[in-house]
C-alpha positions in Angstrom: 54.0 88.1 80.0 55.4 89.2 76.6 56.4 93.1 75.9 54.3 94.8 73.1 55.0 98.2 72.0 52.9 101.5 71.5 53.7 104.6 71.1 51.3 108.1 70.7 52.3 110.1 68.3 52.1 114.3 68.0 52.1 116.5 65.3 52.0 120.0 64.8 49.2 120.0 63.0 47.6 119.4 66.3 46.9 115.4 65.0 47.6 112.6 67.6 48.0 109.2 66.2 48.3 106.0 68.4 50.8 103.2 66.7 49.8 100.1 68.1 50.6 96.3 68.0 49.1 93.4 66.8 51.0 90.7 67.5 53.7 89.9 70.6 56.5 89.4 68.4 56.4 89.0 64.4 56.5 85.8 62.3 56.9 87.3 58.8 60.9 87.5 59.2 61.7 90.8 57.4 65.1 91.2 57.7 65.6 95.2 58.6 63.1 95.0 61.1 63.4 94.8 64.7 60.2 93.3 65.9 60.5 90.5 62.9 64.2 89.5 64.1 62.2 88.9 67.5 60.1 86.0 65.9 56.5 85.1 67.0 55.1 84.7 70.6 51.4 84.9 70.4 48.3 86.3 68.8 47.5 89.5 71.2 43.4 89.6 71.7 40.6 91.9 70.2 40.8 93.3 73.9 44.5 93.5 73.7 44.6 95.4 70.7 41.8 97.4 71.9 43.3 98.4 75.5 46.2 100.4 73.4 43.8 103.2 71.8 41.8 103.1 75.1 44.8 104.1 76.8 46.2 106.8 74.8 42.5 108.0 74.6 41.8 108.2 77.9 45.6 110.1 78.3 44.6 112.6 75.9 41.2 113.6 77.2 42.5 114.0 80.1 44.7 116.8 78.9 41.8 118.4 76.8 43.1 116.7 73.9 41.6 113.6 71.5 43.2 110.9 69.0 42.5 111.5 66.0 44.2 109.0 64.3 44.9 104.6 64.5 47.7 102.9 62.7 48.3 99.6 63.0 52.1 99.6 62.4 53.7 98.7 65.6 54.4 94.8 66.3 53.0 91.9 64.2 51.0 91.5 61.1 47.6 92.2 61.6 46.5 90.3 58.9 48.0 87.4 60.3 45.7 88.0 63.5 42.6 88.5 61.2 39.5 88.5 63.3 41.1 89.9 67.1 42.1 92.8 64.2 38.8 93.5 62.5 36.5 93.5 66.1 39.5 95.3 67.9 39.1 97.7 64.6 35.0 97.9 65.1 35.3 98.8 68.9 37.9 101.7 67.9 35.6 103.0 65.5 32.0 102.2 67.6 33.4 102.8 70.8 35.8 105.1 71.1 34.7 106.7 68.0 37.7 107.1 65.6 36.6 107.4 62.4 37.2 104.2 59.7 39.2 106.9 57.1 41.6 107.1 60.2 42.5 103.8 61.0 44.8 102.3 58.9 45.9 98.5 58.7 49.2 97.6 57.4 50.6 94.3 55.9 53.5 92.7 54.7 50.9 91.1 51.7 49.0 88.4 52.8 47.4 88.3 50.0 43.8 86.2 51.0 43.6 88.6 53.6 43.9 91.4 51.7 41.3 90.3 49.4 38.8 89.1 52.2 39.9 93.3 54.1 38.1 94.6 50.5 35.0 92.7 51.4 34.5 94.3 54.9 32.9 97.4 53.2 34.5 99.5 55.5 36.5 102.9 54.5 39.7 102.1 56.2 43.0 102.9 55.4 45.4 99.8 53.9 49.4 99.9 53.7 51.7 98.0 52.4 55.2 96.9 53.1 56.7 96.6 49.9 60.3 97.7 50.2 61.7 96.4 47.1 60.5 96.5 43.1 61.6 92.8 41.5 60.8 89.7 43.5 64.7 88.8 43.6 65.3 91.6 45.5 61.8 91.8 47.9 62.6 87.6 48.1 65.8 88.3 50.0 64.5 90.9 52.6 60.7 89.5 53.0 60.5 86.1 53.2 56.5 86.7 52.6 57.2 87.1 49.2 58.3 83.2 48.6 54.4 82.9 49.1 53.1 86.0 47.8 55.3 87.1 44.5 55.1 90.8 43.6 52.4 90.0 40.6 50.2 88.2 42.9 50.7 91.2 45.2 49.9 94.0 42.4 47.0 92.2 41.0 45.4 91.9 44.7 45.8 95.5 45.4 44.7 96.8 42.1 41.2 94.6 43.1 41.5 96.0 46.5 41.7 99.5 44.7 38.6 98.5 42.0 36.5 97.1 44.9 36.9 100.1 47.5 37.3 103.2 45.8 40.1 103.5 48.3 43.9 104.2 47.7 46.7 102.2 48.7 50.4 103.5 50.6 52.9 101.6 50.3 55.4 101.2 52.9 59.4 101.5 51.9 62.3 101.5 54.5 65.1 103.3 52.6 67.9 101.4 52.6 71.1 103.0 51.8 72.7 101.2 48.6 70.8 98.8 48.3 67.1 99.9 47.3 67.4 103.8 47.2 69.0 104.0 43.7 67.6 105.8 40.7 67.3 102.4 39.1 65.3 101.1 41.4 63.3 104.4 41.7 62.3 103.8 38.1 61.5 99.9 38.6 59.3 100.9 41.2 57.8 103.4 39.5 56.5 100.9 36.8 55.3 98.4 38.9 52.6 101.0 40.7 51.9 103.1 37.4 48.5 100.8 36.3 46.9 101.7 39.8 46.3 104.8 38.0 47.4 107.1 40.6 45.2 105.6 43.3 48.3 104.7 45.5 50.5 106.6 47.7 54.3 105.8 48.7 55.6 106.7 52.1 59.5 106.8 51.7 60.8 105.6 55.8 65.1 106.3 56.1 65.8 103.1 57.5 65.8 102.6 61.4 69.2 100.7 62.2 68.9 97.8 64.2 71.3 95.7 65.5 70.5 92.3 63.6 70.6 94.0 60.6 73.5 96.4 59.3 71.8 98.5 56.3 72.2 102.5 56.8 69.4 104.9 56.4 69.3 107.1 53.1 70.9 110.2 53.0 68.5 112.7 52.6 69.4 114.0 49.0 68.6 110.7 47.7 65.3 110.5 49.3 64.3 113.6 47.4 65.9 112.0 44.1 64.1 109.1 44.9 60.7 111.3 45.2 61.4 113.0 42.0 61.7 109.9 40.0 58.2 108.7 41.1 56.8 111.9 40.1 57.4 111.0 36.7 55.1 107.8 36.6 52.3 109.6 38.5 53.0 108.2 41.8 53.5 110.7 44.7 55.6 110.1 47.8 56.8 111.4 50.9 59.4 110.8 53.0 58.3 110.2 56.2 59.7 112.4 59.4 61.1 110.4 62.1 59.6 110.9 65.9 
C-alpha cells in the first residue's frame, strides 16, 4: 500500500506530458531530493508503471485531448528497476502509441545500465542527474557517485552518444551557493565540451524540501549560469516550474 506520485503536465504549446514513477520510494539517497530522503520500499511492476500513462491517457481523450509526451522523472530510478522499465516503456510506445523520441528515461548514472539502455536500439530520450562538476562535490550530494565517479560517467555517456546518434540532457537542481557559481558554470562547462554539442542541460531552481535546507537560484544567476555554458557549446534552459 505504498504512495507513488504522478502528475500530468500542460503546456501552452498545447503538449501534455505524464511524469511518472518507477519506484515506491528511492534508494539512491540524493540529498535535495524529497523522494530519495524517503528511502526504498519496492520495485513498482511493468503494469504499475504502465497503469500511470494509461490513466492520464484515458483522462485526456476523454476531454478531446492526447499525451504526447512520457518522462520518467517522478519516484525511483528506473534504471534500478531495469526490465518492469523497458516492457512498461514497450507497452507505452506499442500500446498506447507514444512515440520512443518522447519518452524519456532518467538516471542518477548507473552506469551498466546505461550502457546495456544504448543496446536496446530504441530512439528514446536519456537524462541525467548530474548536479555537480568535480566528484568531491557530486560525492557529497549523490551518493551514486562513490560507485560511479564522474569519468566513469562521461565516458559511458559519450558511448551512449557514439552508439545512438542520440543526445543527452543532463539534469541540474540549482542550488543557491553552492553549485550555481560562475566557477562552477565553467567546470561544468568542460566536463560536457567533448560530447561535441550532442548534449543538452536543463537548469531546475531547486525545489526546497524539508530534509534538506539549500535555496533555489535566484533567477539572474540562472541566466549567468546559461551564458557561461554558451561559451563551451553546450546549451541550456532553465526549466519553468508547474
Amino acid at each position: 500500500g505504498q504512495m507513488i506520485e504522478s502528475v500530468l503536465m500542460p503546456y501552452d504549446d498545447g503538449r501534455r506530458t505524464a511524469c511518472i514513477s518507477s519506484q515506491a520510494g528511492c534508494a539512491m539517497g540524493c540529498v535535495f531530493c524529497a523522494t530519495g530522503q524517503m528511502g526504498f520500499a519496492r520495485q513498482l511492476t511493468s503494469v504499475e508503471i504502465l497503469e500511470q500513462v494509461q490513466r492520464f491517457h484515458v483522462e485526456l481523450l476523454s476531454r478531446g485531448e492526447r499525451l504526447s509526451n512520457v518522462v520518467l522523472m517522478g519516484m525511483g530510478e528506473p534504471l534500478g528497476n531495469y526490465n518492469n522499465v523497458m516492457e512498461a516503456v514497450r507497452r507505452i510506445n506499442q500500446d498506447i502509441g507514444i512515440g520512443a523520441r518522447h519518452i524519456t528515461i532518467s538516471t542518477v548514472g548507473l552506469v551498466p545500465r546505461i550502457r546495456r539502455l544504448a543496446d536496446e536500439n530504441m530512439q528514446i530520450k536519456l537524462a541525467v542527474s548530474l548536479h555537480a562538476a568535480t566528484d568531491e562535490e557530486r560525492n557529497a550530494i549523490m551518493p551514486v557517485n562513490l560507485r560511479f565517479p564522474l569519468s566513469e560517467l562521461m565516458e559511458t555517456c559519450k558511448f551512449y552518444v557514439e552508439k545512438t546518434g542520440r543526445r543527452i540532457s543532463f539534469e541540474w537542481a540549482l542550488i543557491a551557493g553552492q553549485n550555481d557559481s560562475p566557477e562552477v558554470a565553467n567546470k561544468l562547462g568542460h566536463l560536457l565540451k567533448d560530447l561535441n554539442k550532442m548534449c543538452h542541460v536543463n537548469l531546475i531552481p531547486l525545489n526546497p524540501t524539508a530534509g534538506f535546507d539549500g535555496k533555489p537560484t535566484k533567477q539572474a544567476d540562472c541566466e549567468a549560469f546559461v551564458k557561461i555554458l554558451a561559451k563551451y557549446g553546450v546549451t541550456a534552459t532553465t526549466r519553468v516550474r508547474r
